[in-house]
C-alpha positions, 0 to 999 in steps of 0.5 A: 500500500502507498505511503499516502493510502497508509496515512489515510488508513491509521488516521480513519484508524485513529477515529475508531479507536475513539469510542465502541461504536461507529455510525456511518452516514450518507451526507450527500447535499449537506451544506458547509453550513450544516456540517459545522452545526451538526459538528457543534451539537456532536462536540457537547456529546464528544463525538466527531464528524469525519468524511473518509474514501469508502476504500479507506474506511472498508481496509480499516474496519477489516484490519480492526476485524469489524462486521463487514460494511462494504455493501453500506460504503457506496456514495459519500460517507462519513463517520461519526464516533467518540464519546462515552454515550452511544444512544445520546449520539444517536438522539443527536444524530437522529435529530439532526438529520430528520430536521435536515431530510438530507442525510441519512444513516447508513449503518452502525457498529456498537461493540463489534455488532452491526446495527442498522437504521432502525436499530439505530432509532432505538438506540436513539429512543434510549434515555442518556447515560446520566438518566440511566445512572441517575434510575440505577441510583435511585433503583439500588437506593430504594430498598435502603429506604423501605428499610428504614421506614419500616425500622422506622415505623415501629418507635414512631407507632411507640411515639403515637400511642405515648403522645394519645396517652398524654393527651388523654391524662390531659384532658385535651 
């Protein structure tokens, strides 16, 4: 392979290695414009939008032994990776491009899966990371809660029934 081909190919490379997962969209007649706003929106996120030669991008995922993407890599292709948040990609992505009806997904790779389009939606559909965080969080601390109400609920019975025996004694 020549010395530019090369380059080309450890640089794609060095996208995939940003993140577990790879979309793969067709951006045919998206503006400058539209690029840089769609860039903007994926950097909140920490991901990337990059436009590679579908033979570069198909001699990287073979060499990284990735499903097999070489019947999506017609037409002009771009990638999007990075980040930590596969489904918020995919929100942001989804967004973007329903807004624009312009672009379109190809396909994805999540884990060394391959998923498409509408695989794709799903993912998308998917609370963010934190939300799902933030659900374990309150899941693993809701039996901590029962526990102490009901520990709780025998003393502040006690408590009651003292307190309607003073009332009594008092007369009130």
């Amino acid at each position: 392979m020549r010395p530019e081909k090369q380059y080309l190919v450890e640089e794609v490379n060095n996208h995939l290695n940003k993140s577990d997962y790879v979309y793969l969209a067709n951006y045919d007649r998206i503006t400058v414009e539209e690029t840089a706003e769609l860039r903007a929106s994926l950097a909140e996120l920490n991901a990337e939008f990059h436009v590679v030669k579908n033979s570069i991008l198909g001699v990287a995922t073979n060499a990284r032994e990735l499903p097999d993407v070489s019947e999506h890599l017609n037409g002009p292709t771009a990638i999007i990776v990075g980040g930590e948040d596969p489904s918020g990609v995919a929100k942001v992505i989804g967004e973007f491009f329903k807004k624009k009806e312009k672009v379109d997904l190809k396909v994805g790779i999540l884990n060394d899966k391959m998923l498409d389009k509408a695989q794709i939606e799903v993912l998308a559909k998917l609370p963010g990371l934190e939300s799902l965080r933030a659900q374990l969080l309150g899941l693993l601390n809701q039996p901590g809660t029962s526990l102490v109400r009901v520990l709780n609920a025998v003393p502040q019975s006690m408590v009651n029934v003292l307190q309607a025996k003073v009332r009594a004694e008092n007369g009130e």
